[in-house]
N, C-alpha and C positions, 0 to 999 in steps of 0.2 A: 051590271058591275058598277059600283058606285066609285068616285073619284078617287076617294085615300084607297081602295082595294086597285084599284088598278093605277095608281102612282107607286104604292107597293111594289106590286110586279114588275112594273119597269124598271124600279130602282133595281128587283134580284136578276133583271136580264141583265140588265146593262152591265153589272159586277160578274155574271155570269161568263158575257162576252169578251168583259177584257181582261178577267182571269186574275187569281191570287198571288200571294208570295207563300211558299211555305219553307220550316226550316226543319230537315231531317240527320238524323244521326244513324248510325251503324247498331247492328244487332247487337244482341248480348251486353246491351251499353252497360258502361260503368261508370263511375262517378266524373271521369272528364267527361264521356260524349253527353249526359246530361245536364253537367254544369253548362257546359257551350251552348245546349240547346236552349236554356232560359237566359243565358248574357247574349245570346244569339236575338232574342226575343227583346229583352231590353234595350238593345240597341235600337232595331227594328220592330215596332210596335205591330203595325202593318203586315208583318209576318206572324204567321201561328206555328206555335214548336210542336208538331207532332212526335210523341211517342215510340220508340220500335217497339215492334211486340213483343219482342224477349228483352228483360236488364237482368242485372245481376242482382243477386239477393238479398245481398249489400242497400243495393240503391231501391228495391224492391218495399225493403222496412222503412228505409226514412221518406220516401214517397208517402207509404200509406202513415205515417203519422205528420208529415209537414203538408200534406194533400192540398189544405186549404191556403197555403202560403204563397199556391203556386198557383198557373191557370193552364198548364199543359194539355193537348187533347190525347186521352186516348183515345188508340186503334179502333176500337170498339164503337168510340163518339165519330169517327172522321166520318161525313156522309160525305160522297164524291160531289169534287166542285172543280172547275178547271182551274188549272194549276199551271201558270207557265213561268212561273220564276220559282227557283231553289233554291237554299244558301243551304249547304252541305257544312257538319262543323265535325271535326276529330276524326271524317273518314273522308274517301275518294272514290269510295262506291256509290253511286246511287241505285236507292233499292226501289222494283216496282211499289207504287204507291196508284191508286186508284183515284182518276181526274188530273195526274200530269202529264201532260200536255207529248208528244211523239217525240220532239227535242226543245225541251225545255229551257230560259235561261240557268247556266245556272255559275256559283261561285261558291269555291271552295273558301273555306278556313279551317287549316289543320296544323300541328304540327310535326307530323311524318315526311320528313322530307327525300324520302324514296320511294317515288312515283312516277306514272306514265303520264303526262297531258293529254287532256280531249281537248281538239282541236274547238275552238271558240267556247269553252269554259274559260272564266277569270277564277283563278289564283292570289291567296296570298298566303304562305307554307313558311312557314317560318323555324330555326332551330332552337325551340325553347321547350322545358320538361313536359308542358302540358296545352292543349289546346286554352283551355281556360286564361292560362296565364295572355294571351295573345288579346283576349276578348274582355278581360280584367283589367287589362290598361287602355281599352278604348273607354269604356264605361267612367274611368279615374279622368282622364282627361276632358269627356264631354260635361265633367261636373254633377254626375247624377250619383244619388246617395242612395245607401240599398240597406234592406231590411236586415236584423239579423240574421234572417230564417237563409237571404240569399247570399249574405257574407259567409253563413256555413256551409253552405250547398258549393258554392264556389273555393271555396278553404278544400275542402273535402278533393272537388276535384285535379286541386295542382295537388293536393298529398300522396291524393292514389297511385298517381300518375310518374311521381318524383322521389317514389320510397320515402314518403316525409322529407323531403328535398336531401337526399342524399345518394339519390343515381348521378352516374356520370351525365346523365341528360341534361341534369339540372345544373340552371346557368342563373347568374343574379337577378333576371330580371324576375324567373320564380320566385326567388325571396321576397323580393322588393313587393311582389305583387301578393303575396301572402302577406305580407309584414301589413300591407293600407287593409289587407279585408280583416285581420284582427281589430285593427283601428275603426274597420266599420262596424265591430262588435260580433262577428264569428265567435262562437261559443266553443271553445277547443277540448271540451268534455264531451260534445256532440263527436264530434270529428273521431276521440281516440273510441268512440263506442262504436263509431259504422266502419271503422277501419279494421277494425280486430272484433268482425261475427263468426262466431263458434262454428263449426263446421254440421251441417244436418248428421242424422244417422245416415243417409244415402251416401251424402259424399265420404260420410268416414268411413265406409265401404269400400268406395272406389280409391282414397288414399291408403287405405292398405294393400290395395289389388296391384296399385300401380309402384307400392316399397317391395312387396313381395318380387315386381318385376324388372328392378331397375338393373339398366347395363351398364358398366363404365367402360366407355373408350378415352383412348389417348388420338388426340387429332393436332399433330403439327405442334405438337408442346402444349396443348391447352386440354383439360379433364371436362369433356363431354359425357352427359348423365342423359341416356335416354329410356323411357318406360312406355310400356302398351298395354289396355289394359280394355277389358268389355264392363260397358258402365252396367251397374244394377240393374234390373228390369224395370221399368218404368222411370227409370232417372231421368227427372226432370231439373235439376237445379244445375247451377254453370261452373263451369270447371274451374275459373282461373284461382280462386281462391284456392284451390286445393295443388294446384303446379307452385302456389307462394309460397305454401307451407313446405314442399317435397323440396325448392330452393334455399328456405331457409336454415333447414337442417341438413346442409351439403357443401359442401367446400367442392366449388365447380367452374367453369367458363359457360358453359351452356345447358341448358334443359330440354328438351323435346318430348314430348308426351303427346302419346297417340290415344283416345277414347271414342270406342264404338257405341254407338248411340243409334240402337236400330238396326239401319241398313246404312248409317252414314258412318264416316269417322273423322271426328274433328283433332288438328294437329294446334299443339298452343307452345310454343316457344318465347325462353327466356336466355338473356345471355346476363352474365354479370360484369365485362370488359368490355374493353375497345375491339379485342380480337377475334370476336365471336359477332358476324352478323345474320339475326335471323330473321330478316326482312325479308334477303333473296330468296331465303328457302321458303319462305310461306309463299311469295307471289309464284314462286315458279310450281307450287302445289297448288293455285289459283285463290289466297289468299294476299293478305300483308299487313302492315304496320309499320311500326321503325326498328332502328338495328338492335334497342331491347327488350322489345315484345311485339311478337305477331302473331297471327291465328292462319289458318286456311280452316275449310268445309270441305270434304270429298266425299261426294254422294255419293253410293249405289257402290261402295268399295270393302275390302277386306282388311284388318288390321297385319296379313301377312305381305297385302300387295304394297300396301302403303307405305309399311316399313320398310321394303326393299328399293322403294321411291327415295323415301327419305334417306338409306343409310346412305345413297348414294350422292343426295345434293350434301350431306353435311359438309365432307371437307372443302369446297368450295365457300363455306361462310365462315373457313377459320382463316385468318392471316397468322405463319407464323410469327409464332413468341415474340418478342425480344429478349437477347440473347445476351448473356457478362460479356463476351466476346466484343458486342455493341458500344458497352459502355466500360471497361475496363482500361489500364493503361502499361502497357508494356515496359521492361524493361525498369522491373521495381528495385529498389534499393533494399538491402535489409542489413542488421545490425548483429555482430556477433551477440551471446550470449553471455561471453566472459569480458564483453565491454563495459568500463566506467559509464556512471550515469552521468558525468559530468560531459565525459564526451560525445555521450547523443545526446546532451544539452546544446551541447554545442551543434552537432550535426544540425539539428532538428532549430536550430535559429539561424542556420547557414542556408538553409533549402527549404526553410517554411513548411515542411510537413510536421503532419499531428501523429503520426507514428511510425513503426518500422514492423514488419513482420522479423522474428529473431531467430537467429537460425543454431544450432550444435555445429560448428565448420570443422569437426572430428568425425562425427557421427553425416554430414553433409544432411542433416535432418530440421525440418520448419518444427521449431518449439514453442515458440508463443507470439505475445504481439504486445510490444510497447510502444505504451501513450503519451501522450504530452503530458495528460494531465498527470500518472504516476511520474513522470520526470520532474515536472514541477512542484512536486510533495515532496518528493526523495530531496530536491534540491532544497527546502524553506526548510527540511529537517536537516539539512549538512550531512545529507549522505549520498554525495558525490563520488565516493570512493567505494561505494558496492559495485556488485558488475551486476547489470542490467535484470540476467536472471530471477535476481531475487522484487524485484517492481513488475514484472512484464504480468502481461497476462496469461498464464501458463496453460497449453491447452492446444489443440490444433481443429481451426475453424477453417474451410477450405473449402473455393467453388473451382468448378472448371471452366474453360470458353462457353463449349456448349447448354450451359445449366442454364434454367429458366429466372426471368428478371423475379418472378414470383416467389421464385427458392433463394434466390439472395436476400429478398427481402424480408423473408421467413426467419433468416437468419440471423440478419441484423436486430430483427426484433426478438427474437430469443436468447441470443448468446450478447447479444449487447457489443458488437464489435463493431465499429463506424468505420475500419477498413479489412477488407481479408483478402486474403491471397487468392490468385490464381494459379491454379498449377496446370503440367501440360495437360492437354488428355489422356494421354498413352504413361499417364504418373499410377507406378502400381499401391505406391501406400499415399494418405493423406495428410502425410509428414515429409512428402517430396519438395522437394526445393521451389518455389514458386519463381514463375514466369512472369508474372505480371503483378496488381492488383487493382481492388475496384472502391470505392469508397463511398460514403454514406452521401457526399454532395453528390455523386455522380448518378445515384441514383434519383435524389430529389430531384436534378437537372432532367433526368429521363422521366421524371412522372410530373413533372410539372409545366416542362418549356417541351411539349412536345412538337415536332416538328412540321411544316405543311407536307402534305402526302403529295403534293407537286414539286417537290423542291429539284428531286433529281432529272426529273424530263426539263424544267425548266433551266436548270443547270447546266446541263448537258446542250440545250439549244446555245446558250450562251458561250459557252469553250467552243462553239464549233461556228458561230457567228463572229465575234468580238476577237479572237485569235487571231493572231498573223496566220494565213496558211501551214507556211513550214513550222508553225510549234503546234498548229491542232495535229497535223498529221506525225510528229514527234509523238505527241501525247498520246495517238491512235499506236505508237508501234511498242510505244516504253509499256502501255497498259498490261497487254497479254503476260509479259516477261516477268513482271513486279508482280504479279498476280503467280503466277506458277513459284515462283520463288516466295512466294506468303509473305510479301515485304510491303505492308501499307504506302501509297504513295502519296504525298499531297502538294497542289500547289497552296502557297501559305501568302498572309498577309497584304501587300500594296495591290498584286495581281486580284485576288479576290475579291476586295472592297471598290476596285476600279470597275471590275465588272458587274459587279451587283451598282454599281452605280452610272453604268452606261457608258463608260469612258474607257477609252482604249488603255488596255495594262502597259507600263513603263515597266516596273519591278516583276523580276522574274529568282520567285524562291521556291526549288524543285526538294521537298522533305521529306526520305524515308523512313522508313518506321523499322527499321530491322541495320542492314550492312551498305550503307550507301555503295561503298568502294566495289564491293562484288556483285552488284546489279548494275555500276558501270562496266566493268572487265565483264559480266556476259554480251551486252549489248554492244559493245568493242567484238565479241567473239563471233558474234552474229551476224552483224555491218558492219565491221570493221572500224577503220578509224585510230583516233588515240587516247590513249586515260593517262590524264595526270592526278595522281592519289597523294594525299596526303594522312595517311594512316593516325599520325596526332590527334587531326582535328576529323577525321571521318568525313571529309570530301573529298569529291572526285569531280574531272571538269573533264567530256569527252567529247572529242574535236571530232564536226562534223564535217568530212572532205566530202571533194564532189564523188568518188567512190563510196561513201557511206549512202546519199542520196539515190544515186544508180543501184545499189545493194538495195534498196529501201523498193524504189521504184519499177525493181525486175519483181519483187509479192504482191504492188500492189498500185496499176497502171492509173492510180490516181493521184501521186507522189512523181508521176515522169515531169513534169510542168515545173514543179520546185526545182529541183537540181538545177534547173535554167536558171533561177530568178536569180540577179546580184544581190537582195534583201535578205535571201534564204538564210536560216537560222544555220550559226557558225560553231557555234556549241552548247552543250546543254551542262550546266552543274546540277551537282548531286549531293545534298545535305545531310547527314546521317540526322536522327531526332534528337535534341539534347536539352538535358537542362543547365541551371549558372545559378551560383549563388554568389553574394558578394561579401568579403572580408572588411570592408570596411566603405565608410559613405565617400562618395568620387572614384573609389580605386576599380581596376577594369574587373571583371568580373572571372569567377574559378569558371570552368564547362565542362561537364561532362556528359555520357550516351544516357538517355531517357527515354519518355514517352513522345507522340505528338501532344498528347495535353500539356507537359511540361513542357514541350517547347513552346507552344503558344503562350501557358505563361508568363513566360519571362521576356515577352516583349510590350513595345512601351504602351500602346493603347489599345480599348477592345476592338477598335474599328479595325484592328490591322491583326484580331484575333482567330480570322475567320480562317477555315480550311476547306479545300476542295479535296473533295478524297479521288484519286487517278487508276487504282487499280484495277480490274476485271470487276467485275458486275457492280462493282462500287461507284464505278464511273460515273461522279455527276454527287456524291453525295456530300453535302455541305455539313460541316463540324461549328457548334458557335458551342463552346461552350463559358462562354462571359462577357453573353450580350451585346454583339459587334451588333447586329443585323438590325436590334431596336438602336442601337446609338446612330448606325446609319440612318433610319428610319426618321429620326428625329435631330440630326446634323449636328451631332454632340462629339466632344474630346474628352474620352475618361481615361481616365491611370486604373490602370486595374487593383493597384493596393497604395498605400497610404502614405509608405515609403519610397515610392517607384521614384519621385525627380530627388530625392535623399541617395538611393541607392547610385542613380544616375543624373546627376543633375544635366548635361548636355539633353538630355528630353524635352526640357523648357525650352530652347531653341525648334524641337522640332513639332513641340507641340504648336507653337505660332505658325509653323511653314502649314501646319498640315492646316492648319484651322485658315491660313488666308487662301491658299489654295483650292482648295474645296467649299468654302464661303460657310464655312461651321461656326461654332461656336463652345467656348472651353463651358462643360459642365463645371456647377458655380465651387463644388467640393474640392473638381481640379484646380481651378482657378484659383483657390484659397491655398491649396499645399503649392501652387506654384510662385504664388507672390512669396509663401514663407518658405520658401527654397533658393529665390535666389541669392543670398548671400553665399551659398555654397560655391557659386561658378566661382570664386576666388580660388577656390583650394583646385580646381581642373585646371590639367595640363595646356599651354599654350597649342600644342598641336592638335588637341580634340577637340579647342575651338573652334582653331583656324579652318578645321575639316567641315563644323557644322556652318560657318558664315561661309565656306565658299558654294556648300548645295544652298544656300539662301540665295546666294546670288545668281546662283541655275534657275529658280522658281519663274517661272511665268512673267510674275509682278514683284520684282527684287522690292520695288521702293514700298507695296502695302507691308510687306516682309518686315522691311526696318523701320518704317514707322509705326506698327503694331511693336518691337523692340522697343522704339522709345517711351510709347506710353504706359507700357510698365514696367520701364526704367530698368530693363536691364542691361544696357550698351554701359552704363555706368558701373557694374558689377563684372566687367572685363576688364575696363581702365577707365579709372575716377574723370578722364574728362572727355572720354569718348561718347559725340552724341548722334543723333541725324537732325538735319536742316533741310527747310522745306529748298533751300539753295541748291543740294544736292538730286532733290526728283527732278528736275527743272536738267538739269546737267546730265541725269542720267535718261531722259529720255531723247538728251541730242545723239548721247551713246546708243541707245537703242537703233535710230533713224540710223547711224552711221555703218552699225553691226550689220545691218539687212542689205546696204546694199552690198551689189556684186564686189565690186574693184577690190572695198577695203578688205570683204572674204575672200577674194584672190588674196591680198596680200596677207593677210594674216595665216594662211596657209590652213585654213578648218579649223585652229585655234578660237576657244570659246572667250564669252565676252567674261569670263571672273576676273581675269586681271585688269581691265577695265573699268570696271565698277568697282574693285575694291582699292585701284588708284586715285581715284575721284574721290570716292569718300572720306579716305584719310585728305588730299591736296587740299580739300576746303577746311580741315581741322590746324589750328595754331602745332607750328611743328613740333614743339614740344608733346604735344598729343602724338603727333603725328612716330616719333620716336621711340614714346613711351609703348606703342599702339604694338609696333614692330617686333618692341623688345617681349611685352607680354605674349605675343602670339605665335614667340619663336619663328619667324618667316625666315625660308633659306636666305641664303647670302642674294643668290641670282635676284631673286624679284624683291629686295628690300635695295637692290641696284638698281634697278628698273623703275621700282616707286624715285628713287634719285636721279635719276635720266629722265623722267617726269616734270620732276621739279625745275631740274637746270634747264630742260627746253622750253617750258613756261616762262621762265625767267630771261631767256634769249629772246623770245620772240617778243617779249611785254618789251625787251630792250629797244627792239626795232623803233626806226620811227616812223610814222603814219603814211608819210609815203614811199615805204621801202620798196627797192625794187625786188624783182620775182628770184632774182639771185642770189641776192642777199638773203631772203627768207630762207631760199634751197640751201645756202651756205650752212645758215644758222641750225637748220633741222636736218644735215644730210648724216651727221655721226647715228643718232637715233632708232629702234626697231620699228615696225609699223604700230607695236599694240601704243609703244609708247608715244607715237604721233597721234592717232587716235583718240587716244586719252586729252594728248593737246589741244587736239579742234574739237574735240566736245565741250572743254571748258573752254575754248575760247569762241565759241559758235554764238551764246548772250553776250557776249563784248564787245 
């Protein structure tokens, strides 16, 4: 054996011994699993893309015409070599191959991210339309540039994969990553010719076999289409093409098609929603993929056994519907039909709605539905004096609770109505008086801000963590009640946003959705106690004595410990849902019974938008519908509409509280309608002031409070010469130091520090401020005497002289109250 023949050989032991990389894909591949396999290859040169023995015949034709563009081994070429590295791309099986290794390394890249792990396999699963797309932007980054032949091979694979990017799977970075392989000269006449190959005569065999035998089921509100069908003799060509076409021409949630082949029967599923997942069914048939397309293989089986397999996993991979119920809002207003169009002009700029369902109040029958925009034709034509009938849209368009979100949307797009009524269920014509309605944003909100699928278990940990005791277990006993009585419950606003934010709840708003007052008079009847109703306003406040808690704690021995507690919650309020429009800019607001969306509405920010839903199974469900959770998210103060500090200008006070206390910041649109709003605090009453400067001076940090006031100068839009001085933080945190100890909260008897701080602040302002301060703010008689008993014992004690004795001082301050001595040693504490 001569040298080069036997340095040869060592060369092929050595390589033999320490074994190769190879990179395989899943049977029946199709244009993802062998895009992956050549970007699989280009990544890793070092690795060789083996072949599976069956593709699709799709990928079957442009193989055998781009052959030479590629370097793929086939099945046929692989002689056995040891193999002890993998990279697995578009699947999670590894199939026997001949020369890997007993446990090979190996690593996945897929993106089916419903799978089991093998224990020392590396992963990286990512949720994007296509394998490809995953392995397409490794390639983009490492800076390497790819031939046409491989920008259409890889174009081809996110299209197949992504219905042309337009499955739910598909997420941007599919675009993004199609968009560079046009750029890298993908040829998109290729693409639409291997996407759309004619059907063989075989298969258009078995597509008629499997139309002749299709089933419709109804599954949990979703139309599942399943077929079974024995392929042609000798069918050798792959199915999926032929389940695309029996999908395309079918209005469905899911597909299932069963094909015997032989002695086997392969199952191929497709869903076309969220609510249809058939991953689980194919793995629990010992197949998988993702939730919308999987396959199983089931050897050695019958298409009757099968199918009685299958009919049974199906409803396990439906999640019910969503439901109008879901998204609808109760408690709708409507418009007679003999009313002026002037006066649902009016209505309809008083309460911001875009229409009214219009009712016959003779006939008690739903007639049509008037829009803004016919109100505002009728109006630019000065025909304000028709009655409504002759604008509306005449006709009757109606869902029920239970209707599927798919039939409202059916609707909307057919009948062209951007709100419709709800009616009861138990309504026998479709001209019944509606109960509710649903509107065209509410569904955009439901198809486009869909919710996380964790919200309510995580929800729920948090009411039952973050609660004081005695209101979780309140919340555990009001749930059941509110629930049997179909009365929505929610806790709303400062409590929500606190607890999504980690911070124990201060603000307690309990909001029904139905009869507040008669869901406190049950729970009065149950546990006793007292209800104080105010039938006007639709609240109720029901006092909890220590016999309500014993009442409470003989159902349920885990509530005995409360009733002990001195902290124990002492009553609970009860909000009916309502909406408010306003008659004019500053003036207090109309109110009347609404929805919960309406009522969240009409309060001042989205952060304080949010809803906790409290009833039976609802427990735990969180309501955003105007973006509280991304503004928390991102530490923002937004007005919900453009009017909100016009409407209300006292907002602009509380927009700074909220924004120093939670260390936010005013979104820059707010921030703009706020600067050009403050001229309005003139026309606000002295007492809605004086209410928002005294929770300012509640706040945590009174002085960031009024110094965020000064720098955008609104203390000067109360009274022309009311300011803050840095003189005044300096004085108020001697007040601070003085509040905290014991003696002077002995004496002040639990009385809080606001008349303190709002003494101080005015004593360092020229009196004449100080006067004018008083008179704008209407302050009662008592503590506009008290800011005066302020002054004079300032003015006694500056009298004193330097070395008064202890008696004298006692003399000069013994007329005095404590707050108002207080107030004294604080400003006199730097002196």
């Amino acid at each position: 054996m001569d040298y080069v023949h036997y340095n040869s050989l060592f060369s092929q032991l050595t390589q033999y011994n320490q074994g190769m990389r190879l990179i395989l894909t899943h049977e029946n591949a199709d244009f993802d699993a062998i895009a992956s396999l050549w970007a699989a290859h280009r990544l890793h040169p070092d690795a060789q893309p083996l072949l599976p023995r069956r593709v699709n015949r799709n990928v079957s034709q442009f193989l055998n015409l781009y052959w030479d563009a590629f370097h793929y081994i086939r099945p046929r070429e692989w002689k056995k070599r040891r193999v002890n590295r993998v990279i697995l791309v578009d699947t999670h099986g590894l199939n026997s191959v001949r020369g890997v290794v007993h446990n090979p390394e190996v690593f996945v890249i897929d993106h089916h991210t419903n799978y089991e792990r093998n224990e020392g396999w590396g992963y990286e699963v990512e949720p994007v339309g296509a394998t490809t797309t995953m392995l397409v932007e490794k390639i983009r980054e490492s800076g390497k540039q790819l031939t046409p032949e491989e920008a259409t091979l890889f174009l081809l694979g996110i299209h197949e994969d992504t219905g042309s990017l337009t499955y739910d799977t598909t997420n941007a970075r599919d675009i993004t990553a199609a968009a560079w392989l046009v750029e890298q000269g993908a040829i998109l006449s290729v693409v639409r010719r291997f996407l759309n190959i004619p059907l063989t005569v075989a298969q258009r065999e078995l597509y008629d076999r499997l139309q002749t035998a299709v089933t419709w089921i109804d599954v949990k509100g979703q139309t599942i289409v399943f077929a079974a069908a024995e392929a042609p003799d000798g069918f050798s060509d792959e199915i999926s093409s032929i389940v695309h076409r029996l999908r395309d021409v079918m209005s469905l949630g899911g597909l299932f098609v069963l094909v015997r082949i032989g002695q086997d029967v392969q199952l191929i599923a497709r869903s076309n929603n969220k609510y249809v997942d058939v991953a689980g069914v194919a793995k629990k048939m010992g197949g998988g993929g993702h939730s919308r397309a999987s396959a199983a293989h089931i050897p050695k089986s019958t298409l009757a056994d099968v199918q009685s397999q299958l009919l049974a996993l199906i409803p396990d991979a439906v999640t019910p519907i969503a439901k109008v119920v879901q998204l609808m809002s109760y408690g709708v207003q409507t418009i007679s039909a003999n009313t002026k169009v002037s006066i649902a002009a009016m209505r309809m700029q008083r309460t911001g709605h875009e229409g009214f369902p219009v009712v016959d109040e003779s006939a008690q029958s739903l007639v049509g539905l008037l829009t803004r925009r016919a109100v505002d034709r009728a109006m630019s034509h000065e025909l304000g004096n028709l009655p409504v009938s002759r604008v509306m849209k005449a006709g009757v368009v109606t869902v029920r609770p239970s209707d599927s979100i798919d039939r409202l949307q059916q609707l909307m797009l057919t009948e062209g109505w951007g709100q419709i009524p709800v009616l009861p269920e138990t309504a026998v014509s479709d001209d019944s008086l509606p109960i509710g309605i649903v509107t065209r944003t509410d569904l955009l909100n439901h198809l486009f801000q869909p919710k996380p699928e964790t919200a309510v278990p995580n929800m729920r940990r948090l009411l039952s963590e973050q609660l004081d005791a005695s209101l979780w277990q309140m919340v555990l006993v009001i749930s059941p009640i509110a629930d049997e009585l179909d009365f929505p419950l929610y806790f709303v606003g400062g409590l929500v946003r606190d607890l999504l934010l980690g911070k124990s709840p201060t603000d307690l708003d309990m909001v029904v959705e139905g009869d507040a007052i008669q869901l406190a008079q049950r729970l009065q009847a149950d546990y006793g106690g007292e209800v104080h109703a105010h039938s006007r306003f639709g609240t109720a406040k029901w006092t909890l004595e220590t016999a309500v808690w014993q009442n409470i704690a003989s159902r349920n021995p885990e509530a005995a410990q409360i009733c002990e507690q001195p902290h124990a919650l002492l009553s609970i309020d009860f909000v009916t849902a309502r909406t408010e429009f306003y008659t004019e800019p500053t003036a207090l607001p109309t109110v009347s019974q609404g929805s919960i969306k309406l009522d969240l509405h009409r309060r001042d920010f989205a952060i304080n938008t949010l809803a906790l839903r409290l009833d039976g199974i609802h427990l735990g469900e969180l309501l955003d519908f105007y973006g509280g959770q991304r503004d928390l998210d991102h530490g923002v103060i937004r007005v919900l509409h453009s009017l909100s500090f016009i409407d209300d200008p006292t907002r602009i006070l509380r927009a700074i509280r909220l924004e120093q206390r939670l260390g936010f910041h005013l979104e820059p649109r707010t921030a703009e309608l706020l600067t050009n709003s403050l001229n309005l605090l003139d026309r606000v009453t002295g007492s809605r002031i004086r209410h928002e400067l005294e929770l300012s001076f509640r706040e945590p940090d009174p002085v960031a409070v009024f110094a965020r006031y000064e720098a955008i100068d609104l203390l000067r839009h109360i009274h022309p010469g009311l300011t803050w001085q840095d003189e005044t933080a300096v004085t108020y945190a001697n007040a601070r130091q003085l509040l905290q100890d014991k003696v002077w909260q002995a004496a002040l008897g639990g009385e809080t520090g606001v008349f303190v701080y709002f003494a101080i602040w005015l004593l360092l302002l020229p009196e004449a401020v100080q006067l004018g301060t008083l008179d704008r703010l209407m302050v009662r008689k008592a503590t506009r005497q008290d800011v005066e008993a302020c002054r004079m014992a300032l003015t006694a004690v500056r009298a004193l002289p330097e070395n008064a004795k202890p008696s004298q001082v006692e003399f000069a301050l013994r007329p005095y109250q404590p707050r108002v001595l207080l107030v004294v040693r604080a400003m006199l504490e730097g002196e």
